[in-house]
Each structure stands twice: as structure tokens, then as C-alpha cells.
N, C-alpha and C positions, 0 to 999 in steps of 0.2 A: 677536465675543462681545457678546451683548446688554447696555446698561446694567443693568437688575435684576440678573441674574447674575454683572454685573462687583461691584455694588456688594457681592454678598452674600458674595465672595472674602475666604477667611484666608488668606492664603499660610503661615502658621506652619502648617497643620495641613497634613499629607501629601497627603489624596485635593484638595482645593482645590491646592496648592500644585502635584499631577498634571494636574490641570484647567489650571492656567495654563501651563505644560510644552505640551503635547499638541493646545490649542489654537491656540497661536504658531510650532506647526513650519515651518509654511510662510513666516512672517516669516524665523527662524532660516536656513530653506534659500534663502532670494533673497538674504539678504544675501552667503552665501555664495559664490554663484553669481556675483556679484560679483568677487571676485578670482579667479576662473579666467582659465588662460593665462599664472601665474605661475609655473611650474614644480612646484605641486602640484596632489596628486589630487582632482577636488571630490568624492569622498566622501570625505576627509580633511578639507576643508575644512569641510563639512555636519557633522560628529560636531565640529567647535573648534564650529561656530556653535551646535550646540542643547547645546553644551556649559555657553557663554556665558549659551543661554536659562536653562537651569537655575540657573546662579548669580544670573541674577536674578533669577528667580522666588523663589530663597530671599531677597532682600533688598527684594523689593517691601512695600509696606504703600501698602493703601488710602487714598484722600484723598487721593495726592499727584499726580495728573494719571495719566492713562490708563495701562497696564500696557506697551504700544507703544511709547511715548516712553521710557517707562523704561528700555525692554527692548534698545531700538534700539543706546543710547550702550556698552551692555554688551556685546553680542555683538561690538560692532563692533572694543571694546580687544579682547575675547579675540583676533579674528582676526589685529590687526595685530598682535599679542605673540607669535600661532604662527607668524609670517611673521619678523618679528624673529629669533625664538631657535632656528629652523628651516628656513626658507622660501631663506635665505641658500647659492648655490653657493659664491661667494667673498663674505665678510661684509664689506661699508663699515664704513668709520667712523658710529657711533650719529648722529652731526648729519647727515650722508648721507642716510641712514633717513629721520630725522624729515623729512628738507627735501622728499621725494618729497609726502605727505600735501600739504602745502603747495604746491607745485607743480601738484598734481592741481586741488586747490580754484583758486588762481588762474587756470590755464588753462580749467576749467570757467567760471568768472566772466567772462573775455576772451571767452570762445570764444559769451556770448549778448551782451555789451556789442559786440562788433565783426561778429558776423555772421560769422565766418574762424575757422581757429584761430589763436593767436597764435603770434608767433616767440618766441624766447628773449631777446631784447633788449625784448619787449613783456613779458614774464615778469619778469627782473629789474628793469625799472623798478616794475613793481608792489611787487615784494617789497623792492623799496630793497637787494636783497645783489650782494655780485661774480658778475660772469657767468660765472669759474671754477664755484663755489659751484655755480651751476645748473647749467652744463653738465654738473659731473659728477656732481651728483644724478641728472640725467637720463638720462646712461651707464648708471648703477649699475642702473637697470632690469632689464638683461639681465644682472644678475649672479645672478639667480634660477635659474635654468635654463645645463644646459650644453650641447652638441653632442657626443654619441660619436665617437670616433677611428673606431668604423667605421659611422659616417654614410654615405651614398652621396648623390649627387644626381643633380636628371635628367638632368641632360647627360653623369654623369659616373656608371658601375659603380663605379668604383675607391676606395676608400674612402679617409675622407681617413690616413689613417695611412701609407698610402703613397702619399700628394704631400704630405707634410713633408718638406721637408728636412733632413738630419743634416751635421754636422761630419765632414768630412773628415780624416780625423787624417793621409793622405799629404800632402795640401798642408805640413806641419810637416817633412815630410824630402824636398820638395822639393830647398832652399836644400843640403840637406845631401850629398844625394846628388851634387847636380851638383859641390859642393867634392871629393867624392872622386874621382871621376872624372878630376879634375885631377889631384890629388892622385897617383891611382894612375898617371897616365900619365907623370907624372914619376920615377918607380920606373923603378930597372933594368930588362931584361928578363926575365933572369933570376928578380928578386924576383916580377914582374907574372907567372910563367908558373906558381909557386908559390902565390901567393896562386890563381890558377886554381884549381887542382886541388885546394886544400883546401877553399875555400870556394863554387866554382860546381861542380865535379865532386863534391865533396863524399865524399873520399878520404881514409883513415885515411892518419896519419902515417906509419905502418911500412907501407901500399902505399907512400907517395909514396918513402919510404924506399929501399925496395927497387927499383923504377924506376930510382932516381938513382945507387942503388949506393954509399947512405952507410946513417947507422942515425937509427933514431927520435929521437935525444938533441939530435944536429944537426939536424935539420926543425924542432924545437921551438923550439931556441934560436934558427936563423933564421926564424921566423916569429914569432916573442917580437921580435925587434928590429925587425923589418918593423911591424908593430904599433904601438910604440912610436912610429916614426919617422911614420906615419900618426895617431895622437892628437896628436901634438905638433903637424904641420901643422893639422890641423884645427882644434884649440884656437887656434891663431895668426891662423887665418881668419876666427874667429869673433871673438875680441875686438876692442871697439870704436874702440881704441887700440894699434894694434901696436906692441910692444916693441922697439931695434933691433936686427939679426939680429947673433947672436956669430959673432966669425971661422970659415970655414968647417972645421975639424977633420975630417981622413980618418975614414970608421968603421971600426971591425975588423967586418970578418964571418968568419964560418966558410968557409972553403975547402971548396967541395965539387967537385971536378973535374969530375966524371960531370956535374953542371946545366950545366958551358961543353960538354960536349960534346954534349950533345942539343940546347943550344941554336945551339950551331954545325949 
């Protein structure tokens, strides 16, 4: 924009205030271009920046140094505001935030005083904070943007959603199963050839019944105490403090003849 033309700007009046708009797009759009690579769109980014312009085009007034300089410091909060209250995949902590800007500028500063970039120990000494502080300022970068579960890479078709690993919920009845197993081996025969059939053969009572040559009333009831006598062990397995064991006491069971004789 030429001086004459700059000097003759109202910003209060609409078509001048168009004129200062229209002519600084392209300032609007570099700065923008700018934060790309942060996980938003730069045409998103372009519409915050000439967003920025426009607001200060409404508060510009002549005489106070170039429209440029004005214009710069404005677009630049709007962008870091839309990055703030948006920009965010998983949100830091606000002093997070603010400490990147600052981090940015120091390493820029290191990065022409030393000819290198700087490390993070040249970082913190500058800024005088804990090198926690930095470090995970400097994390929080990548919390802009995220990776899809069904990302692929080059080495790899297979998306990452299936090379996560899940919890295993059979490791939890490991311990348990191999207790029963015990457990059941110490069971009569008898008891072990009934649990069988109801529960691996997977046999109505009144088959098992009929088989043995008793009725459904008695299966129940011996498979109710069989039960019984398997939570009890169990539960005794598991506490971390075993109880002492009560004098041994005969059980009643149900007589069934017909089980000694097929087991015979």
C-alpha cells in the first residue's frame, strides 16, 4: 500500500476499512501458513487469520505506526486462541500452552547465537525453569494431532488396531482352574463320573437319571452336595490364611446303587 493511500485510510468507514481487509490478505494468509502441520486444516487456519485481519482493521486508527505492525500482533493472538480452544487433541495444562510460544522463541534465539539447534538443557538454562517444565512442554507438541486405529504403515498392511494388545481375561481362571482340577481329582469316582455327564456331556438330570436307574430328585440332591463340597475347597484354596481344618466328619450321601454298579 502506498503511503498517500495509507495516509488517506478511515478505518471507521466501511469501503476504506474493505480497502485495509483486502489489501493485507496475503499478510493474513503467511502468517497462517505458519502453524500448518499442527493438526489443523490451513484453510481453517486462513479464515482465523483474515478473521484476525478484520478485527483489526476495525481498531486500527491512523498515526499510529504502519497498519502491518498493527495488524501482525492481532492476527497472531487470534490464531494462537484458535489453537488454544481447538487446536487441542488431548488439552495440557494452560502454563503448558503458554510455555511452547516461549520455547519456540528461545530455541529460534539459541538456534542463530550457537550456529546448532539447541538441546533442552541449553533451553532451560535460558529460560531459568525446571527441565521437567520443558520437557513436557515440548511433549505436548504432538498432542495436537492424533494417529487412527486404522493407520497402516509401510512395513506394516495391518492396521494398528490389530497389533494392540488386549487383556486376557483367561489368565484370571488360570490359578482357578488348575485349583479345580485338584480339587475334582480328589472326588470320588463315582462323584467325578457324574459331574461328567452333567456338566461336560452336558446331560439333563432326568437322562442322567434314567441311566443310573434312580430319579431326578436324587441327581439334584447329589450334585447340590458335590457342589457344595467344591466351593468350600475352593474358597479354602484361595484364602490367604487358611483356617484349621474341622475334624474329619463322614457325609451322608444319597445311595444310589445303579452308580456302584456301572462304576464297577
Amino acid at each position: 500500500m502506498s503511503a498517500p493511500r495509507f495516509e488517506n485510510i478511515d478505518p471507521r468507514l466501511p469501503t476504506d476499512r474493505e480497502t485495509l481487509v483486502v489489501d493485507n490478505l496475503s499478510l493474513a494468509d503467511s502468517l497462517a501458513r505458519r502453524y500448518a502441520g499442527r493438526g489443523q486444516d490451513v484453510d481453517d487456519l486462513i479464515q482465523v487469520a483474515r478473521l484476525g485481519l478484520v478485527h483489526a482493521a476495525r481498531r486500527y486508527r491512523p498515526g499510529h505506526g504502519s497498519f502491518a505492525s498493527f495488524a501482525v500482533p492481532t492476527i497472531t493472538g487470534e490464531l494462537k486462541r484458535h489453537f488454544r480452544d481447538h487446536g487441542w487433541l488431548v488439552r495440557p495444562p494452560r502454563r503448558t500452552q503458554e510455555l511452547q510460544s516461549e520455547i519456540e522463541q528461545t530455541w529460534s534465539d539459541l538456534s542463530q547465537e550457537l550456529g546448532r539447534d539447541p538441546g533442552i538443557a541449553e533451553i532451560t538454562d535460558r529460560l531459568e525453569l525446571d527441565h521437567t517444565m520443558i520437557a513436557t512442554a515440548m511433549t505436548a507438541r504432538s498432542a495436537y494431532h492424533g494417529v487412527s486405529l486404522d493407520h497402516t504403515t509401510a512395513n506394516s498392511a495391518v492396521p494398528m488396531s490389530d497389533r494392540i494388545g488386549v487383556e486376557d481375561r483367561g489368565f484370571d481362571r488360570v490359578d482357578l482352574h488348575v485349583t479345580l482340577a485338584a480339587v475334582c481329582q480328589a472326588l470320588p469316582p463315582d462323584d467325578r463320573a457324574l459331574l461328567h455327564r452333567r456338566f461336560v456331556e452336558e446331560r439333563s438330570q432326568n437322562d442322567i437319571a434314567t441311566e443310573l436307574g434312580t430319579n431326578q430328585m436324587a441327581v439334584s440332591r447329589r450334585l447340590a452336595a458335590i457342589m457344595t463340597e467344591l466351593r468350600a475347597a475352593l474358597t479354602e484354596s484361595a484364602s490367604p490364611q487358611r483356617r484349621p481344618r474341622r475334624p474329619h466328619r463322614p457325609r451322608r450321601r444319597t445311595v444310589m446303587a445303579p452308580v456302584r454298579s456301572v462304576a464297577a
